[in-house]
Structures are given as C-alpha cells and as structure tokens.
C-alpha positions in Angstrom: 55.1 92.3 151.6 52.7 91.7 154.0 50.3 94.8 155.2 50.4 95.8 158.6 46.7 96.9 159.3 45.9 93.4 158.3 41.7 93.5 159.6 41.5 96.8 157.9 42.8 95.6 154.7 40.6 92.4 154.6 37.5 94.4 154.9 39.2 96.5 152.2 39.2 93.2 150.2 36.0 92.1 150.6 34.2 95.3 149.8 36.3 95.5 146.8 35.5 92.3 145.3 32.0 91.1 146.2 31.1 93.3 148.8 28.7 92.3 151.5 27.8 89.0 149.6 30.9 87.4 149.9 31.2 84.6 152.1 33.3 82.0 153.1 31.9 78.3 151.7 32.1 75.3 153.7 30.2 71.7 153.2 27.5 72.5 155.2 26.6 75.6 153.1 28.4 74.6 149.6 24.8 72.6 148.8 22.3 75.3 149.3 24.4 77.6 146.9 24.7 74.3 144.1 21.1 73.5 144.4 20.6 77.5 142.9 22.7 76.4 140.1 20.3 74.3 137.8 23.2 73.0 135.4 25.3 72.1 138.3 22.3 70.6 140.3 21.5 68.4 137.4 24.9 67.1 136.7 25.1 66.4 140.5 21.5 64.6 140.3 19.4 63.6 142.9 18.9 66.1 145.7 20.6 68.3 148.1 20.7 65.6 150.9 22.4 63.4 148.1 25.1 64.9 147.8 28.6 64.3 149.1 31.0 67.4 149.9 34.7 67.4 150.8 37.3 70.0 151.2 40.4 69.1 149.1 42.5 71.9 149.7 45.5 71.3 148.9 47.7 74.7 147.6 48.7 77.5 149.9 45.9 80.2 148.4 42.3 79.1 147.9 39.7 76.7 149.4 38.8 73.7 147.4 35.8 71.3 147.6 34.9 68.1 145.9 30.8 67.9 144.9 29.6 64.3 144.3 26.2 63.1 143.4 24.6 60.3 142.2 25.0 61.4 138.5 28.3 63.2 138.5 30.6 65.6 140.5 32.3 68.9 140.3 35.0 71.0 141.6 34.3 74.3 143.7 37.2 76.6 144.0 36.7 79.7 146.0 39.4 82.4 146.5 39.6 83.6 150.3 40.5 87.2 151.3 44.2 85.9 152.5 46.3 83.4 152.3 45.1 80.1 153.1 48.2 78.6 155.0 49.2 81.2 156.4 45.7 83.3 157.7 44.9 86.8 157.9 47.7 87.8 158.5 48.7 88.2 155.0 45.8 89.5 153.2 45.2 88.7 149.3 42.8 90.4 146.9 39.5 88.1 146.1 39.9 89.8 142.5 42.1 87.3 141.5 39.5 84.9 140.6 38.5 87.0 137.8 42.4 86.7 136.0 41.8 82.9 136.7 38.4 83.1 135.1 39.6 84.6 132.1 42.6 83.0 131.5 40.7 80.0 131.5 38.2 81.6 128.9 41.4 82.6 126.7 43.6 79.1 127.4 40.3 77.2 126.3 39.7 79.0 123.3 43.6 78.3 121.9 44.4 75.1 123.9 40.9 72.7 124.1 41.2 70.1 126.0 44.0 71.3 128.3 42.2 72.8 131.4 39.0 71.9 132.9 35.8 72.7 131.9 34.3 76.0 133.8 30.3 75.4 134.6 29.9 78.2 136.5 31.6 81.8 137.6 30.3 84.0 140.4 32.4 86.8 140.9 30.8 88.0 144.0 31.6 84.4 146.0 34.7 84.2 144.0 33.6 81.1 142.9 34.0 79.1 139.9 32.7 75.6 139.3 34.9 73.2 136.9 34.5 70.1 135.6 36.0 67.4 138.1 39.2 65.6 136.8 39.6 62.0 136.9 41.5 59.9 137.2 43.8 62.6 137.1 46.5 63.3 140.1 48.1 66.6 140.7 51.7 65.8 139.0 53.7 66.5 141.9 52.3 64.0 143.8 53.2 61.8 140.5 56.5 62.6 140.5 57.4 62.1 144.1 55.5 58.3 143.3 58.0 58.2 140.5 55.3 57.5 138.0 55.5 58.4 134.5 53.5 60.0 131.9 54.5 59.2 128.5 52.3 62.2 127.0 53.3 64.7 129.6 56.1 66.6 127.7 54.0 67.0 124.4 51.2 68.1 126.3 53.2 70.6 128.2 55.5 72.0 125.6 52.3 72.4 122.9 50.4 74.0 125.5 53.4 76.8 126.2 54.0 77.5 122.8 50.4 78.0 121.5 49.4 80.2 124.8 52.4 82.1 124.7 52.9 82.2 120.8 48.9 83.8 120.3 48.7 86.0 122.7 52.3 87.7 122.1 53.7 90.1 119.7 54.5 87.5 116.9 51.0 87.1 116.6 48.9 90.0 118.1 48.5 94.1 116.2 49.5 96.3 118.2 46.2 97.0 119.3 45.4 93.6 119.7 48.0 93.0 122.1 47.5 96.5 124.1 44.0 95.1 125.0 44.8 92.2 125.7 47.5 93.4 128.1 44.4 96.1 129.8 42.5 92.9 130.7 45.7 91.6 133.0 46.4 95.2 134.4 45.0 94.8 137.9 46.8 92.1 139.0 49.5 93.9 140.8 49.0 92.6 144.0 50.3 88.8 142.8 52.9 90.4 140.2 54.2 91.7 143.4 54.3 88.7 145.8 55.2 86.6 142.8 58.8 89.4 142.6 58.4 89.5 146.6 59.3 85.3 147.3 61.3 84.5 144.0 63.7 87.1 143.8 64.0 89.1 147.4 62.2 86.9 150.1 65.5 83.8 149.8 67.8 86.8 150.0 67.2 88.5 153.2 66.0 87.4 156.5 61.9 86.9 156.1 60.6 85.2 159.4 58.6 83.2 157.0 62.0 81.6 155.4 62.7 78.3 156.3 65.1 75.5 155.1 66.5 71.9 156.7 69.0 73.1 159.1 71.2 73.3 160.6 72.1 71.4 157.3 71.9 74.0 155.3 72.6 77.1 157.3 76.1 77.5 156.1 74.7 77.7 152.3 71.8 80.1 153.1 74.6 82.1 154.7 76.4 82.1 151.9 74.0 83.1 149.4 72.7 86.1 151.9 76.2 86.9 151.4 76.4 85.9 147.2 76.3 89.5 145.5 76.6 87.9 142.1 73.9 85.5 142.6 71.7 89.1 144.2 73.0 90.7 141.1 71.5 87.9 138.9 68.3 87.8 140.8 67.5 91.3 140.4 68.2 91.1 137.1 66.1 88.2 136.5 63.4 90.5 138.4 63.2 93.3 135.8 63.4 91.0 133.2 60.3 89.8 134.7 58.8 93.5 135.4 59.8 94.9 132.1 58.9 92.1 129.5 55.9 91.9 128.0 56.4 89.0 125.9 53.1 87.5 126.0 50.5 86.5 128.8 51.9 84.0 131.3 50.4 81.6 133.8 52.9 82.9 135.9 52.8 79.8 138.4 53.1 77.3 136.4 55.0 74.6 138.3 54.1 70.8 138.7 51.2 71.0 141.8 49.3 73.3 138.8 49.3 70.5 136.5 46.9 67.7 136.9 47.7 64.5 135.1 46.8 61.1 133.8 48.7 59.2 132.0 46.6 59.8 128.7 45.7 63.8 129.8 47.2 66.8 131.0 45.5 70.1 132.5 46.7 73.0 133.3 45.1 75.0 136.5 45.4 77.7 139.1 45.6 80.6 136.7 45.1 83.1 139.1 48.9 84.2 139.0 48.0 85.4 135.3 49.7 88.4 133.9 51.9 89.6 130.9 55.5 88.9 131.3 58.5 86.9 129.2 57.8 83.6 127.5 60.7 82.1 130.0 58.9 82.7 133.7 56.7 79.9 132.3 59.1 77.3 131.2 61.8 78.1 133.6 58.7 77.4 136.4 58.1 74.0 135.2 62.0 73.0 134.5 62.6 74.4 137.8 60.1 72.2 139.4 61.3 69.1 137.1 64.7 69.8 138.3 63.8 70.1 142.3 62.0 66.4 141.9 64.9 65.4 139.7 67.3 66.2 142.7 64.9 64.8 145.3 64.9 61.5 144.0 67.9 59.4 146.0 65.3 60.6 148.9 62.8 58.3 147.8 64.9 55.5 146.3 64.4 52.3 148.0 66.4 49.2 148.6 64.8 47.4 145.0 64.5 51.1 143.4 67.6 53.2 142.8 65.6 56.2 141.0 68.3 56.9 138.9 66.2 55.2 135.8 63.3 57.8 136.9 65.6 60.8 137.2 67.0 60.3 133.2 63.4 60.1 132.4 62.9 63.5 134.2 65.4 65.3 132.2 64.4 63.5 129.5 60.5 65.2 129.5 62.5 68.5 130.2 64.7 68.0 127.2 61.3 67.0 125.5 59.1 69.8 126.5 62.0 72.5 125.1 62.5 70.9 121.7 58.4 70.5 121.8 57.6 74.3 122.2 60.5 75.4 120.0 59.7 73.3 117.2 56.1 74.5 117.2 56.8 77.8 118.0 58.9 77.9 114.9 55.7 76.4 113.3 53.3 79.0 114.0 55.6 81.9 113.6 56.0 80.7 109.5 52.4 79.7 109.6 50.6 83.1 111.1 53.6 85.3 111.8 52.1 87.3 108.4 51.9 90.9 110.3 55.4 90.7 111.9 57.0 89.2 108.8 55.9 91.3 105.9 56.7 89.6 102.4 57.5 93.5 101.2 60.9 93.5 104.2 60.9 89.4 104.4 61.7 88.4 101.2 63.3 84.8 102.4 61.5 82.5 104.9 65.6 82.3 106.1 65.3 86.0 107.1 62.2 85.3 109.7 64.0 82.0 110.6 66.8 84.0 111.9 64.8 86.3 113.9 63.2 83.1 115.8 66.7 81.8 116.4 67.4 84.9 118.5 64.2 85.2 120.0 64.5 81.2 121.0 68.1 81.8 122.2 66.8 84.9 124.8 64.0 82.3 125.9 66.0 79.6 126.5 68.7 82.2 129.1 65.5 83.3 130.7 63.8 80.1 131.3 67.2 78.6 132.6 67.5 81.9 134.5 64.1 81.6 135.9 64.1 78.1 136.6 67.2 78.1 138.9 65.5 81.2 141.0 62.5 79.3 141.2 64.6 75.9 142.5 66.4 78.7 145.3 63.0 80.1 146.3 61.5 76.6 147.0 64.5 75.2 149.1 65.1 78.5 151.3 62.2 80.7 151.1 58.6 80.5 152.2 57.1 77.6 150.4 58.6 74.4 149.8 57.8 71.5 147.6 56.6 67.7 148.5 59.2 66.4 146.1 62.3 67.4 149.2 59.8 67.5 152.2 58.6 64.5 152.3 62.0 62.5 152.7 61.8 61.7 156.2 66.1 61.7 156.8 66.8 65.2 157.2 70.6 64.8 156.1 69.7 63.1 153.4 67.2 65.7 152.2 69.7 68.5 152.8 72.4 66.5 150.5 69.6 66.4 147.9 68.9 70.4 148.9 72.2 71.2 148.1 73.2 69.8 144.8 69.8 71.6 143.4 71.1 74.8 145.0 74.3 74.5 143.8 73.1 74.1 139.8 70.4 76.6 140.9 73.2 79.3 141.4 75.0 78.6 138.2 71.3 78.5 136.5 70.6 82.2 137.3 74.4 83.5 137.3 75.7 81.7 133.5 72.2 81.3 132.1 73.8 82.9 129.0 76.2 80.0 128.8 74.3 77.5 128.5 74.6 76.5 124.7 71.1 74.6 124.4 68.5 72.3 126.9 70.8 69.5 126.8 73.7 71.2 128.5 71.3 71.9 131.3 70.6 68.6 131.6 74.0 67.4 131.2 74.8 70.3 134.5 72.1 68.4 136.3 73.5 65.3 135.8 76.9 66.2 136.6 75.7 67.8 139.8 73.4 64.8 141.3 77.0 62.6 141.1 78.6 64.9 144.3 78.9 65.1 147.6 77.0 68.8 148.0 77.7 69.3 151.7 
C-alpha cells in the first residue's frame, strides 16, 4: 500500500506530526538535544563530551540509539517519516509514536515491571527516551542462540491476559471502553499495512515479496493458487477489522520482546490498536513456531536442537494455559459489571461464558499465528530464526514444513481441540520430508 507521490506525502507527514521542528537525530546531534533534558543529563552524568552514542537500529521502522555516560545510559527511539529499511519510498506517519507512548502509559499502569521505563516524550521529534535494558537481549536473537528462559512463558502469558483482560469488555462500561477505543482511532495507517503484509501482500505478486528460491517457488505457486487458504486469510482479516475485543500490541512477535533470563519486556508498541485478543497470541505462537521449525538449521554436529525445540513448544503450551488460567481469574475476580449476581446466579453460569469466549481465542490465535508464520517465509519481511542458516536447501526444507502446518493453522483453526494439539501438529510436521 505504498503512495505514489511519495516526496509529497512525507512533507505531508512531517507537517502533520511535528511540523517544521522535526528532525532526523543522529550521534552527532543526539547530545545537544539530551543535554536540554535535565533528568536525562543527570542520569547520563558528566558532560556532553562524555558521553558515548551509538545507533542500534535494529527493526525495519524507527531509528534507535544507545546513550552512555559515566553514571548511566538510556535508550532514544525516534520514529522516521518512512520506513527505515526500505526509504522513502514508502512513507509512514510520525504519529505513531504517540500510540507507542500511550500504550506504554496504559501497559505500565496494569503490567509494572514489563516494559521499560519512559523518561522522556517529545512528540514533535517523535522521541521518547526509556530506560536502557540490561542484560537483556532481544529474544529472537535468544532463540536462534537456543538459549532458554525459564520465566519467559509466565511473563508472557500474565502480561497478555492482564493487558487484554482490563482494557476489554469483561472489564470496561461501555463508556469506559468507547474511550478507550477513541484514544487508538487514528492509527489507521499501521491497521492497514498490518492487514496489507499478513493477509494480502503473501497472496499476490508484491515486488517486495521474497522467499528462498527456487526452493520454494513451486509452494508460493501453489498458495497464489490456494483459494481455501485466500478464503481463510480474508477471513482471518475481518476478524481482525471487525473485533474489538480489547487493545492489542498488534506486533507482538519475539524481536518485540527483550529478555533476560530473570526479566521480560515488552516494546515497540507503536502497532497499538483495538482488535481480537488472538492477533496477539497467535503473533508470538507464530513466531515460536517459525524458530521451532528453524532449528535443524542451526543444529550442530554435538547439538541436535531437538531438546530445544520440545522446550519451544513447551513455553507455547505454557504461555496458553498461563493467560487462560488467569484470564479465568480476573473474569471471577472483577468481571462484577458483565456478570450481574441479579442474571448470574451460579459462578458455573460465568464459567461457561469464559469457556466459549476461551474456545473463539484459542481458533483465532491458531488462525492468526499460522498467517503470521506464511507472511514471514513469503512476504516482505522475514525473520533471523530461517535467514540466518547459511545452506539454502536446508533452510527451504525448514521453510516448508512451517508452511505446511501454517496452511492447516489458518484453514482448520476450528479443529484444533486445545494448545496441545497444536503442538502435537508441529511436532508431527518437523518429522517429514517437506519438499
């Protein structure tokens, strides 16, 4: 969905958001705009000329610097007017630091402790300033190490069902939710990219598409060509345009977690919008499945991976029966204005209504989660966990098993009786010969 008057619509986007103010940061300039910023300066300590600046970008959107000094350091993150990777030619609205500032403001008011600490916002530099996380790694990068995180799957699945259950319907008035809901409204530009590469971009023939070929030709072919899978897709899609379950990271996946082995934070909110409960959880059980299915790519000679894989269905397995138990929790614990005593005589009668709403969740993040493996294989942006094995066959044999559970993911995502049959399809899947 990229505009075609692309130097008009920058300009568009920087007098929109910022104006004339904005400009881009870089570690020459990034200390004469800290040194205005007396709580930042301080934590920094010494002067300008001691500090240290480096730009760790590492996603596809936003620039990303490092801040040292002799006291402390920070994190700068500072939306550009396109996307980062690819340029101007695809131009993105600045605005969407503001849904990553508040979602931070909201996630750190339910959920302490499980994103970073903001110091300091400035909307017209699309800027904000968080605490810098260490020893944390971004959990991608764990995964493809094959490390593991013992706490991980707690962290994770409390974090979904708290943010998700309090900002939702089971929770919320009416009028509660409704303004909730008007904060998240302008966001349409990423609620349409996000619909854009997940459930067209794979499906048709986008220049930007790319996959290991010619590997893997004959499959993209064949899903071009899949009008169930399409069918599934677009249904998946207004699922995703018509629920408004609760608010949603909406880009949750495992580079947006940074991780330690006794911590967990969520960042890069910025995708932030209302939507179903399952876009979230499918995102990270999709990205759980893709390293899942990358590791015989990695395995070495005195390191099979297949102990590391159980343990990755394992956290998945964990994470689910994490956010539904607690879910269940805070439904009977402060589910008082959806539950009347006067119609809900019997706990048993609100128990019943969760098992439904928990059964819907589960088709939608199974749903979601195979569209989001499809997207990452064959559509614009791929994943370390498959790109960095070197042996091109051997990546495209990893490729295709997680495309073939991918497609049954999206297309029988009713089927599937509970987590553990997932897990048990995975498993079945990463024993073939895919190609």
């Amino acid at each position: 969905m990229m505009p075609f008057d692309t130097a008009e619509t920058c300009a568009s986007a920087r007098q929109a958001f910022g104006g004339g103010a904005y400009h881009r940061q870089t570690p020459a300039t990034l200390p004469d705009l800290l040194a205005t910023l007396p709580e930042i300066a301080g934590h920094l300590g010494g002067d300008p000329s001691d500090w240290l600046i480096a730009e760790i970008s590492d996603g596809n959107m936003n620039l990303v610097f490092a801040a040292s000094g002799p006291n402390g350091s920070v994190v700068v993150k500072q939306a550009l007017p396109y996307i980062r990777v690819i340029g101007e030619s695809w131009p993105f609205p600045l605005e969407r630091v503001r849904f990553e500032h508040e979602t931070l403001q909201i996630y750190a008011r339910l959920v302490p402790g499980r994103t970073p600490r903001v110091l300091h916002y400035d909307p017209e530099l699309a800027i904000i300033v968080m605490e810098h996380l260490t020893p944390h790694l971004v959990l991608r990068q764990g995964l493809v190490e094959g490390r593991v995180f013992p706490l991980l799957a707690d962290h994770i699945g409390s974090f979904l069902a708290r943010t998700l259950f309090f900002t939702s319907d089971l929770f919320l008035s009416t009028r509660g939710k409704r303004q909730l809901m008007a904060r998240f409204e302008g966001n349409e530009e990423l609620c349409a990219t996000t619909e854009e590469v997940i459930f067209r971009g794979p499906y048709a023939a986008v220049s930007l598409n790319r996959w290991t070929t010619p590997h893997l030709d004959a499959a993209v072919a064949a899903m071009r060509a899949d009008h169930e899978l399409k069918l599934a897709a677009t249904e998946l899609k207004l699922v995703l345009r018509t629920s408004t379950e609760a608010l949603i990271h909406g880009d949750l996946h495992t580079g947006s977690l940074m991780v330690s082995e006794a911590d967990t934070r969520i960042i890069d909110s910025e995708w932030a919008r209302y939507g179903p409960m399952g876009f979230d959880l499918g995102a990270v059980f999709g990205n759980l499945l893709l390293a899942y299915f990358s590791q015989p790519g990695h395995a070495t000679s005195y390191n099979d991976r297949t102990s590391y894989q159980e343990w990755l269905l394992a956290t998945m397995q964990e994470i689910w029966e994490t956010f539904e138990t607690e879910l269940r929790y805070l439904v009977m614990e402060h589910g008082g204005e959806l539950f009347p005593s006067a119609l809900f005589e019997q706990p048993s009668m609100a128990a019943s209504l969760i098992n439904s709403r928990l059964r819907a969740i589960l088709s939608d993040t199974i749903g979601f989660a195979g569209a989001k493996m499809i997207r990452r294989i064959i559509g614009i942006s791929h994943v370390e966990d498959m790109e960095t094995i070197r042996d091109p066959s051997v990546r495209a044999q990893c490729e295709a098993k997680a495309l073939a559970v991918a497609r049954s993911m999206m297309i029988q995502r009713h089927a599937y009786r509970d987590i553990h049959a997932l897990a048990a399809g995975a498993r079945s899947a990463s024993t073939g010969n895919a190609i």
